[in-house]
Every structure is written in structure tokens, then in C-alpha cells.
C-alpha positions as CSV (number, residue, x, y, z in Angstrom):
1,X,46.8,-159.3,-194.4
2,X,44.1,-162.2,-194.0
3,X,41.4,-159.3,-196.1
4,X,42.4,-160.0,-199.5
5,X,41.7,-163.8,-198.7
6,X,38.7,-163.5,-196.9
7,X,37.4,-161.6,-200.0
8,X,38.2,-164.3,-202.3
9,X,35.8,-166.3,-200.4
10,X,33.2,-164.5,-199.5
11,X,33.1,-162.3,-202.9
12,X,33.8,-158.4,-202.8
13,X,30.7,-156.9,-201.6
14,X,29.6,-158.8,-198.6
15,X,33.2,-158.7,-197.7
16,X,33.1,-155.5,-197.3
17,X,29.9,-155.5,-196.0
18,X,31.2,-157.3,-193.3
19,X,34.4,-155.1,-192.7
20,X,31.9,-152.6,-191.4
21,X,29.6,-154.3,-189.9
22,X,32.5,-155.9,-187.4
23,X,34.4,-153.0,-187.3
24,X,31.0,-151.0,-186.1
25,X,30.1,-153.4,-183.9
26,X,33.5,-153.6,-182.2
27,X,33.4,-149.7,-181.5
28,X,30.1,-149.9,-180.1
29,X,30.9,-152.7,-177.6
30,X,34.7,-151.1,-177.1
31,X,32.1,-147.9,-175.9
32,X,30.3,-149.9,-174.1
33,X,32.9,-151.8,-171.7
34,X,35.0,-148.1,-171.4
35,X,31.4,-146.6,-169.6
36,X,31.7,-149.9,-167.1
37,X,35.3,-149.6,-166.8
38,X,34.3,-145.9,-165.7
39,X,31.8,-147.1,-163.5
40,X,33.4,-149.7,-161.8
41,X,37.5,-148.3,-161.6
42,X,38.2,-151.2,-158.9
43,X,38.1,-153.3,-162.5
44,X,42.0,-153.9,-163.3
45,X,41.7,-156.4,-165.7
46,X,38.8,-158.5,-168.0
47,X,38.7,-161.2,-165.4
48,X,37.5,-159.0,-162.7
49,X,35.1,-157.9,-165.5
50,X,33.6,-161.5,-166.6
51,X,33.0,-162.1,-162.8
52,X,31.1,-158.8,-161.8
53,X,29.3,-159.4,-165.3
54,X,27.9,-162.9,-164.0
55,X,26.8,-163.3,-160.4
56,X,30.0,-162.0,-158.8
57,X,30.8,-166.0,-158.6
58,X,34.5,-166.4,-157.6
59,X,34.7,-170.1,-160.3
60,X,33.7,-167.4,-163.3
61,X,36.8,-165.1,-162.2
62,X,38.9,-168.4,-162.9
63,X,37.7,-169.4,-165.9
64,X,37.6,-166.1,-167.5
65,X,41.3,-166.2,-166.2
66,X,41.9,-169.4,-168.2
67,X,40.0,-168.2,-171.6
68,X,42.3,-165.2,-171.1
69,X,45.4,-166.3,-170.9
70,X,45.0,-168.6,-173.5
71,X,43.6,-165.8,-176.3
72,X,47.0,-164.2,-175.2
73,X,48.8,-167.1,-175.9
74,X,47.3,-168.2,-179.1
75,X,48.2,-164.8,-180.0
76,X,51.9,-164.8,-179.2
77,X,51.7,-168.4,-181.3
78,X,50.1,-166.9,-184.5
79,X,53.2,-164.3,-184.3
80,X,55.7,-167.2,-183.6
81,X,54.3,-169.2,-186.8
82,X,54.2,-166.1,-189.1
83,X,57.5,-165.0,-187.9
84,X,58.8,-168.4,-189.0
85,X,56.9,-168.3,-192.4
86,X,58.8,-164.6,-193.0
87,X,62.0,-166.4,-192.1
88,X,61.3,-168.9,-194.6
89,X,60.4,-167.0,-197.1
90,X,63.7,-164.7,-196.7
91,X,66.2,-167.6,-197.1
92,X,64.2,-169.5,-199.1
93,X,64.1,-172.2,-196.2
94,X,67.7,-172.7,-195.7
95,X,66.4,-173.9,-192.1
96,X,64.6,-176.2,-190.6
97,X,60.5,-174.5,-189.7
98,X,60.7,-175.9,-186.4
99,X,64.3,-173.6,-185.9
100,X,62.8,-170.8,-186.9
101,X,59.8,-171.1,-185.0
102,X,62.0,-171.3,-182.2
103,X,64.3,-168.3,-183.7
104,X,60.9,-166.2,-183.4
105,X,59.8,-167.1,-179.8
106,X,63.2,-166.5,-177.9
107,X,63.4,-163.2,-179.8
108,X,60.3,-161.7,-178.4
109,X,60.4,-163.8,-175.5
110,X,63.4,-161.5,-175.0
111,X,61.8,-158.1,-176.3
112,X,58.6,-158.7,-173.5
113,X,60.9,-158.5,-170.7
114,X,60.2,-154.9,-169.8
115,X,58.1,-154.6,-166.9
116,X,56.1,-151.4,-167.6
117,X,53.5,-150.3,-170.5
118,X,55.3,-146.8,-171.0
119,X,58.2,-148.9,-172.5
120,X,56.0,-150.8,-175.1
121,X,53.9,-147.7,-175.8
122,X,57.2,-146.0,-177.7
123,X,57.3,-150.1,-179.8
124,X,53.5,-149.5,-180.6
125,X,53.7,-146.2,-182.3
126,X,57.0,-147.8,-184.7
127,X,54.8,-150.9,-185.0
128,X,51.7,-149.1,-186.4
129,X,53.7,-147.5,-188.9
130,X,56.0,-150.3,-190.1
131,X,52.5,-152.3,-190.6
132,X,50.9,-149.3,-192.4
133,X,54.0,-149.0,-194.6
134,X,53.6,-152.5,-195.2
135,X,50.2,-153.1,-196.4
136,X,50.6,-149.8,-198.4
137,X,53.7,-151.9,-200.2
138,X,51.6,-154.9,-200.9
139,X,49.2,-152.8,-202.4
140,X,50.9,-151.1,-204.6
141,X,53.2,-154.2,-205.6
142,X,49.7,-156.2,-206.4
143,X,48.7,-153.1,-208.8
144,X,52.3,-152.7,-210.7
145,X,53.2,-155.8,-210.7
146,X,52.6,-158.0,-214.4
147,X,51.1,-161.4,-212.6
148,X,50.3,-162.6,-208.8
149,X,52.1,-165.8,-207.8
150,X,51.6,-168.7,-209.5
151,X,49.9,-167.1,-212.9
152,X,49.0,-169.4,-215.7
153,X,47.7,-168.1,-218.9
154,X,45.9,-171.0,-219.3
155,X,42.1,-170.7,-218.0
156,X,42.0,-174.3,-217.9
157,X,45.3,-175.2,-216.3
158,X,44.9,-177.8,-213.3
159,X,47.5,-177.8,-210.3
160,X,49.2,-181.0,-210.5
161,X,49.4,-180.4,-206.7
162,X,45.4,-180.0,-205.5
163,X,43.9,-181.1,-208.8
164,X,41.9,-177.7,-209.2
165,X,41.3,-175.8,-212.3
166,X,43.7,-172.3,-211.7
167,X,44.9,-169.9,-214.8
168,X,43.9,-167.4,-216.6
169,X,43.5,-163.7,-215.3
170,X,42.8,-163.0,-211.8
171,X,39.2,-163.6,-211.3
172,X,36.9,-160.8,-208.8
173,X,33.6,-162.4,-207.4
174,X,31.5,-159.9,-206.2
175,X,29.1,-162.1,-204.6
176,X,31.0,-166.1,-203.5
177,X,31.4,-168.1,-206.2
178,X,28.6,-170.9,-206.6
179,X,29.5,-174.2,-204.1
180,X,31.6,-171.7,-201.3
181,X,30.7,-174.0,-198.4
182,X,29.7,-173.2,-195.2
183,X,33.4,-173.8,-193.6
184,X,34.8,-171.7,-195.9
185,X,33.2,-168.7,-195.8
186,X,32.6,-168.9,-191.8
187,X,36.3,-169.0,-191.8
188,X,36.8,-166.0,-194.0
189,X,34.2,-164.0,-191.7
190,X,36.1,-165.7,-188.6
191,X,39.5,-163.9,-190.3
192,X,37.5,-160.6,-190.1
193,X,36.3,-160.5,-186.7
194,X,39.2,-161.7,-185.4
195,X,41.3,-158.4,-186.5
196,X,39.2,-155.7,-185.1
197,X,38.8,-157.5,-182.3
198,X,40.8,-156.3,-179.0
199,X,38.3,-155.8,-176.3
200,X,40.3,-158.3,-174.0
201,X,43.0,-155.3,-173.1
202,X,41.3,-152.3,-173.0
203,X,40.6,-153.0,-169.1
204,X,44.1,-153.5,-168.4
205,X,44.8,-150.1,-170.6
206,X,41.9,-148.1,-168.9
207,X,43.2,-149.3,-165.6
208,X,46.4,-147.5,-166.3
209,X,45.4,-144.4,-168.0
210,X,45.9,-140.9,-166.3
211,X,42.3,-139.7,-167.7
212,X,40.2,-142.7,-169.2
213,X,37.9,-140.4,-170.5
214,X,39.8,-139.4,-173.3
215,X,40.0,-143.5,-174.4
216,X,37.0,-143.1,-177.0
217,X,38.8,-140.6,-179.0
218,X,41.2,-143.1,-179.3
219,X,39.0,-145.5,-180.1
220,X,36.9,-143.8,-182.8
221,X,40.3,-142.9,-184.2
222,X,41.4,-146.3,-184.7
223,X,38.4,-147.6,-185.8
224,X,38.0,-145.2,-188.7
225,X,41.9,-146.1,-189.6
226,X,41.7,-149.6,-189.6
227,X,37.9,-149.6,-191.9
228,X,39.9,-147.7,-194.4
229,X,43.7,-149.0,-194.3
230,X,41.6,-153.2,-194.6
231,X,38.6,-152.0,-196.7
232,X,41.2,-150.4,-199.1
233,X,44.2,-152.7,-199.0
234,X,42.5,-156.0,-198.8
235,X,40.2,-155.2,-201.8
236,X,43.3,-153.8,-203.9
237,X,45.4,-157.0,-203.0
238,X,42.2,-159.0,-203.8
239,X,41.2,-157.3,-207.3
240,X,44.9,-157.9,-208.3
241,X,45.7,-161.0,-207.2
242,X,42.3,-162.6,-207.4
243,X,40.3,-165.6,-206.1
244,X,42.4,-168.7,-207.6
245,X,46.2,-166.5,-206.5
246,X,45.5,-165.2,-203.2
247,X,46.7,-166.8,-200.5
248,X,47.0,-165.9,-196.4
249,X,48.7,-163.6,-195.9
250,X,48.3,-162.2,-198.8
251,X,52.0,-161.2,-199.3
252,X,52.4,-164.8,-200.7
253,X,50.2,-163.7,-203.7
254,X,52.8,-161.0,-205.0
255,X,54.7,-162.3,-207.8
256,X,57.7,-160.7,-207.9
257,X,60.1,-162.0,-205.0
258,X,61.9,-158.9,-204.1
259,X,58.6,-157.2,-203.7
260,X,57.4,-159.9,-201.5
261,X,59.8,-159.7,-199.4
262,X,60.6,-156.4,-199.0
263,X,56.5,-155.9,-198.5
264,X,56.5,-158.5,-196.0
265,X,60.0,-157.7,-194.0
266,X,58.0,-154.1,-192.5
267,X,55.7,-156.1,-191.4
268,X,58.3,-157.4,-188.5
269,X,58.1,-155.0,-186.0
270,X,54.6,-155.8,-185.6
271,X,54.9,-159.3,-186.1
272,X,57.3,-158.8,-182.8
273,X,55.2,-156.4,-180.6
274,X,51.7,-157.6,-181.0
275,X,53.1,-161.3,-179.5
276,X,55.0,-159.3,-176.9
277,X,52.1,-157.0,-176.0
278,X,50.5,-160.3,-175.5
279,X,52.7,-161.9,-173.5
280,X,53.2,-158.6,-171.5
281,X,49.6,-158.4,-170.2
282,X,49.8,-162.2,-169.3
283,X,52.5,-162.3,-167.0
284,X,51.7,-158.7,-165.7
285,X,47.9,-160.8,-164.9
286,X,49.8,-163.6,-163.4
287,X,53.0,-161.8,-161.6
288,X,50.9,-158.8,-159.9
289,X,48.7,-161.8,-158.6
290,X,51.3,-163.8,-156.8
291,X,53.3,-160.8,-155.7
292,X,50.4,-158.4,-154.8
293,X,51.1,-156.6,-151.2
294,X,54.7,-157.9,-151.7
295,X,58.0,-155.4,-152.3
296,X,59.1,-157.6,-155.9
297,X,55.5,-156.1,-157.3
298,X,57.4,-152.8,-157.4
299,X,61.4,-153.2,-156.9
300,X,63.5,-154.8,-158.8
301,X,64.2,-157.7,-157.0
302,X,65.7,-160.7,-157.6
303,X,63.1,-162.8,-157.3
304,X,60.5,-160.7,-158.7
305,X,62.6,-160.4,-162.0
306,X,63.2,-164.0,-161.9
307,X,59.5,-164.9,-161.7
308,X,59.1,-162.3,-164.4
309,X,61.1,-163.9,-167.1
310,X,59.6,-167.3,-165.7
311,X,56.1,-166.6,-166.6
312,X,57.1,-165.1,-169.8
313,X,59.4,-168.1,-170.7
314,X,56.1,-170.4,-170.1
315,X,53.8,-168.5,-172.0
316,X,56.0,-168.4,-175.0
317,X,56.9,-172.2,-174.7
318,X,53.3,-172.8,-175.3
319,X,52.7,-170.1,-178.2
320,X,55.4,-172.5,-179.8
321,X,53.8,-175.3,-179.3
322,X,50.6,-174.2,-180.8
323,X,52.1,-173.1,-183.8
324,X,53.4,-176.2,-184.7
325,X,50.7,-178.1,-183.9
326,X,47.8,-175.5,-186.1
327,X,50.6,-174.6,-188.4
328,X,47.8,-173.0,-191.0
329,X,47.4,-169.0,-190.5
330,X,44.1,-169.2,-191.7
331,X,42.7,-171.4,-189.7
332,X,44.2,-170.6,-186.9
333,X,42.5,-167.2,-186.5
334,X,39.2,-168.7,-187.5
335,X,39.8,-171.1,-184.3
336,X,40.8,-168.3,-182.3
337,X,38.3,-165.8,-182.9
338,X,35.8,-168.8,-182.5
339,X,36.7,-169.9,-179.1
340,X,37.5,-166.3,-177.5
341,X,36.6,-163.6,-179.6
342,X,33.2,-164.9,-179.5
343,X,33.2,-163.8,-175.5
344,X,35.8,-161.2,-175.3
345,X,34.5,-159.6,-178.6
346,X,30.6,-160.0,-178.4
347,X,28.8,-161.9,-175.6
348,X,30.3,-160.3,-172.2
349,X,29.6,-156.9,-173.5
350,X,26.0,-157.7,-174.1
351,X,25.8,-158.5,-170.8
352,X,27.3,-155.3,-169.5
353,X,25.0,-153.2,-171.6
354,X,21.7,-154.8,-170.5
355,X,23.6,-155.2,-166.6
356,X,24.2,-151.5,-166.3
357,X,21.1,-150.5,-167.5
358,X,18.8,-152.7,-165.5
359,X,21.4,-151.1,-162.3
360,X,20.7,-147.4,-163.5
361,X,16.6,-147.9,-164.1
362,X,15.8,-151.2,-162.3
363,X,14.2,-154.1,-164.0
364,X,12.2,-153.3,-167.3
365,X,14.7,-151.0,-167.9
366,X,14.4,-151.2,-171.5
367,X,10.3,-150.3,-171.5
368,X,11.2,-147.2,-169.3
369,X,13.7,-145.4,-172.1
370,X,11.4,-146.1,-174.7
371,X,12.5,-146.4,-178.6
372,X,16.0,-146.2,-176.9
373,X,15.8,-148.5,-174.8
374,X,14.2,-150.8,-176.9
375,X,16.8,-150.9,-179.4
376,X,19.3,-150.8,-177.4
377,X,18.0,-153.9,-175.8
378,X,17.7,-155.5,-178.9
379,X,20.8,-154.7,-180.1
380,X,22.9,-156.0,-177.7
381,X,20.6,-159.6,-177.3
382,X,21.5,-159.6,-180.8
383,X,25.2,-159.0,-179.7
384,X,25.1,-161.9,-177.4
385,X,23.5,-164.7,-180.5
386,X,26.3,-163.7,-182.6
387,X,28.8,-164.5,-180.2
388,X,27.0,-168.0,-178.9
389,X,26.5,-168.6,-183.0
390,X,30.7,-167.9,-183.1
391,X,31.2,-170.2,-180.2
392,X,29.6,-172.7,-181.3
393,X,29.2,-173.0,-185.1
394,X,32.5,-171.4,-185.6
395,X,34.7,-173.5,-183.6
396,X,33.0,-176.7,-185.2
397,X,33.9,-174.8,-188.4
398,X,37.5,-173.5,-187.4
399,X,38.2,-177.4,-186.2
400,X,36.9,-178.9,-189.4
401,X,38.8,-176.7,-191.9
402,X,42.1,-177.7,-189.9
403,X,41.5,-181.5,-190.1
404,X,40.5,-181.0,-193.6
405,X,43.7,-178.7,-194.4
406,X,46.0,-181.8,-192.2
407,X,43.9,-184.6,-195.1
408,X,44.7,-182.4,-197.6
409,X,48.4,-182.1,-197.0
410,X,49.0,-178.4,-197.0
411,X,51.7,-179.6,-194.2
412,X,53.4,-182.6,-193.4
413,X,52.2,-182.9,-190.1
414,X,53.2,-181.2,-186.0
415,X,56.7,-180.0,-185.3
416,X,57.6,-180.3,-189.6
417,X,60.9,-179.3,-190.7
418,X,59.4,-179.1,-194.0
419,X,59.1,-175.1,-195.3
420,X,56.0,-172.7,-194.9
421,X,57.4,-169.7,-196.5
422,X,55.1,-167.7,-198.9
């Protein structure tokens, strides 16, 4: 539900624009590491991707391992701190935001301790259509609803709280508004990327798969679904709530509280499983590595269930502590897509396009296909400088907004009691 927001700053068209530009470019690099899965099936995981990708060097296997594992974890936090926002907003803050933070980690530290994919595929399919059901809500509460949140008749109204001009009817920019700054909208386009992005499992979900080559129909699938269910949803939430309501997620912009909360409270499920699938293909990266060629890999054991719930335990304790300390949701998918997306979404499947090719026609690969293998080439150089450009420019963008969001005093500071609810 970070669309509608991501609209409001970067205006309706482009915003779109964007939706399926990312969403396009996600499928084709998706394709692109599902052909070197199939060509290399001794890859298990992304890790044992980044290091065949660059110079089979054993110090890129470990700190692809390290990127990984923290995208994972950042993950599971983003789910801890929205879980604690939807507590919030349910009883109206009747406890401390640190409690409920933790409230929302032991419950799906709980729910990740199944061992096996086959148990969290049955969660998936409920996830995806409480979250459907959920977005379809909002949308429908933004349209029938009489105001978004915080509506003033007044055009000229100021918030006593920020000082800026907001009233009047909910205002659509098709294109940003004049002074958007550079921050801003990179963060809006960060919020984007950031939600089609999911190469950083498909290895591990390849890996398992009884016949992998029935994974793109999967993919186009999904990819279709998700262009229409955002492009739709986000742009209905956005036209109704406009630019000076909308907040992130945008089930804070709905005015009335029942619908609010009843929009927001099928969004749970997922809220749930997309943390635990998180922490699931963590500690499966990190147990199957210290018990490989052992009898706790595959038994239940002791031991091996012990160091199960361990790892989990850790990876969640650290979830919590990052959503206390980047309590914004915003800007804590900005930073996120900034610092991992930009490899796991764009620059290491560049590098497997032009790597496989130069291995199938030798080097000048992309002279010997001709017009294909010219753009081809192109397109996937052009891959690899959007995700150096994200990297770079991003995180010092993602980094910014959060110190400006802490001087502005959207939150009191790390580890607050004070409320976040929508």
C-alpha cells in the first residue's frame, strides 16, 4: 500500500509509468536468473549465484551471504514495525509501540518454525488473498467514503503540526508538483522497485521445484497480477485521497475508522507470512550450512530443532531492532531497496545475462547475434547503471529522508513508546 503515496509524489502518469517499467524489468531479469538457475542446477541459493557471477572468488560468496541475510532481515523488521502500527491503530495505542513491536516478532518468530517450504506454500495461497481482499477494501472505502483523513474544507488551512498549507479537496497531480525534490521523489520510485522486487528467493525456490521449467508461467502470471492489482489500487486510493491526505500505507488515508481498520486487519496474514518466509529462507541458508552431511539436516533431532529456533530467534531479534531504530515505513523501503534491491534486483542479473552469453558464443558475443545481441547487450548494461545509480544515489537519498523525517519529529526518537498507528 506504499502506491497511492508514491503517486502523490511523483504525480499520476510517471507513476504509472514507472509501475511498468519496474515491473517489466523485474520479469525480464526474474527470466533471465531462472535460464542460469537451469543451467547451473548445483546453484541452491543467490549466494552460490553472486560467487559463480564474479570470478568464482570464495570472499564474494561471503559477502553476498551477508547482503542476504540482512535484505531478509530488514524484511522481517518492516513486517515487525507495520504489525506494530496495525496494533496501534486497532486499540487506539492502549500499549506501549515498543510492546507491540515485540507482540509482532514473537508471533511470527513462532509461525516460521516449520522446517519445510510445503508447509508455508498452503500460508502463501491465504496470504495472497487476504492481501488482495485488502487492497480491494481500501479501494473501495477511498471511493465511497465522504473525506480521506484529516479533510479540511479550507484550501488554505495550515497544520498547526508541520506548518504546511493542507485543505480543500483532494488534489491529483498528474505530473509532481513544482519544488518535489530530488529525495522525495527517489524515495517514491525507491517504494516501487522495492515491491516487485523478489529475485533474492527464486534460487532457493527453483532449487526445490519438481520441474523448474514450469517457473516462468508462474512468473508471467504474477507479474501481470501485481501491474494491475498496484496500477489500479494505488491510483484509486491516490485520486481519492489525494496528494496533501495520503499517507504510507495508505490505509491511514481512509477516513472513516471502521473502514480503516477493517481494510487494514486482512492485510495480517501477509503482514505475518512475508516476515516468516523471510526468516524461513535465512535460517534454512544458515542451518543447512552448519548441519550439511550431518543426520539433524534431515531428522528431527534435538539439536538440530534447537539450532532451528536459535537462528530464527536471532534473526527476528534484529528485525526488531531495526524497526525501532528506522521506525518510518517509507523510508525504510527506500533504504532497503537502495542498499539490496539495487544488486539482488538489477546489477547481478546483468551480469548473468552478458556472463552466459559470452559462455554460449565466446567473447564478442554480442556482435555475433546481431540486432539481438546488440540490444540485448545494451539492455542489460543499462540494467547494471540503474542498479549502481540505486546503490549509490539512492541510499544517500533513503539516509537523508530518515535524518530529515528524525529533525522533523514524525517520531520521538529509537525504541518510543509513543504511538504509530494510522
Amino acid at each position: 500500500m506504499s502506491f497511492p503515496y508514491s503517486y502523490s509524489v511523483l504525480g499520476l502518469v510517471p507513476g504509472l509509468i514507472l509501475t511498468v517499467v519496474v515491473a517489466a524489468l523485474v520479469l525480464y531479469t526474474s527470466l533471465v536468473l531462472w535460464e542460469f538457475c537451469l543451467r547451473h542446477p548445483e546453484v541452491r541459493d543467490v549466494c552460490d549465484v553472486g560467487q559463480m557471477l564474479f570470478w568464482g572468488k570464495s570472499w564474494v560468496w561471503y559477502l553476498t551471504a551477508v547482503m542476504f541475510l540482512l535484505n531478509n532481515t530488514f524484511i522481517q523488521g518492516l513486517h515487525v514495525l507495520t504489525g506494530a502500527k496495525y496494533l496501534n491503530t486497532m486499540t487506539n495505542h492502549s500499549v506501549c509501540t515498543v510492546g507491540f513491536a515485540v507482540i509482532m516478532a514473537v508471533i511470527s518468530f513462532f509461525c516460521s518454525l516449520p522446517r519445510t517450504f510445503s508447509t508455508l506454500s498452503k500460508i502463501a495461497t491465504m496470504s495472497a488473498f487476504f492481501t488482495f481482499v485488502s487492497v480491494l477494501l481500501a479501494a473501495i472505502f477511498a471511493g465511497i467514503e465522504a473525506h480521506p483523513a484529516g479533510y479540511n474544507p479550507d484550501p488554505n488551512h495550515i497544520d498547526p503540526t508541520t506548518g504546511t498549507k493542507i485543505g480543500g479537496a483532494p488534489i491529483v497531480l498528474v505530473i509532481p508538483a513544482a519544488g518535489t525534490t530530488f529525495v522525495s521523489g527517489m524515495n517514491a520510485f525507491l517504494n516501487i522497485s522495492y515491491t516487485f522486487i523478489g529475485q533474492i528467493t527464486i534460487p532457493s525456490f527453483i532449487a526445490e521445484m519438481k520441474n523448474p521449467k514450469d517457473f516462468p508461467k508462474a512468473l508471467w502470471a504474477v507479474t501481470i497480477a501485481e501491474v494491475i492489482v498496484f496500477s489500479l489500487v494505488g491510483s484509486i486510493v491516490y485520486v481519492y485521497t489525494g496528494t496533501q491526505y495520503n499517507t504510507a500505507p495508505a490505509f491511514g488515508s481512509l477516513g472513516n475508522e471502521v473502514y480503516k481498520k477493517v481494510a487494514f486487519s486482512f492485510m495480517i496474514p501477509t503482514l505475518i507470512f512475508l516476515g516468516v518466509l523471510y526468516a524461513s529462507v535465512s535460517a534454512r541458508f544458515v542451518f543447512f550450512r552448519i548441519f550439511e552431511g550431518t543426520r539433524h539436516k534431515g531428522n528431527h533431532t534435538v539439536i538440530g530443532w534447537a539450532s532451528w529456533a536459535a537462528i530464527l530467534a536471532a534473526t527476528w531479534v534484529v528485525a526488531f531492532i531495526i524497526a525501532e531504530v528506522i521506525p518510518f515505513f517509507s523510508d525504510l523501503l527506500s533504504l532497503m531497496s537502495s542498499l539490496f534491491d539495487s544488486f539482488f534486483g538489477f546489477i547481478f542479473w546483468g551480469v548473468a545475462y552478458l556472463r552466459m552469453r559470452k559462455a554460449e558464443y565466446g567473447p564478442g558475443y554480442y556482435k555475433k547475434r546481431g540486432i539481438r545481441g546488440i540490444i540485448g547487450f545494451v539492455i542489460n548494461i543499462i540494467i547494471i547503471i540503474i542498479g549502481i545509480f540505486m546503490l549509490g544515489v539512492g541510499t544517500y537519498a533513503s539516509v537523508d529522508s530518515i535524518l530529515l523525517s528524525y529533525q522533523a519529529g514524525n517520531v520521538k526518537g529509537v525504541f518510543t513508546c509513543a504511538g504509530n498507528g494510522l
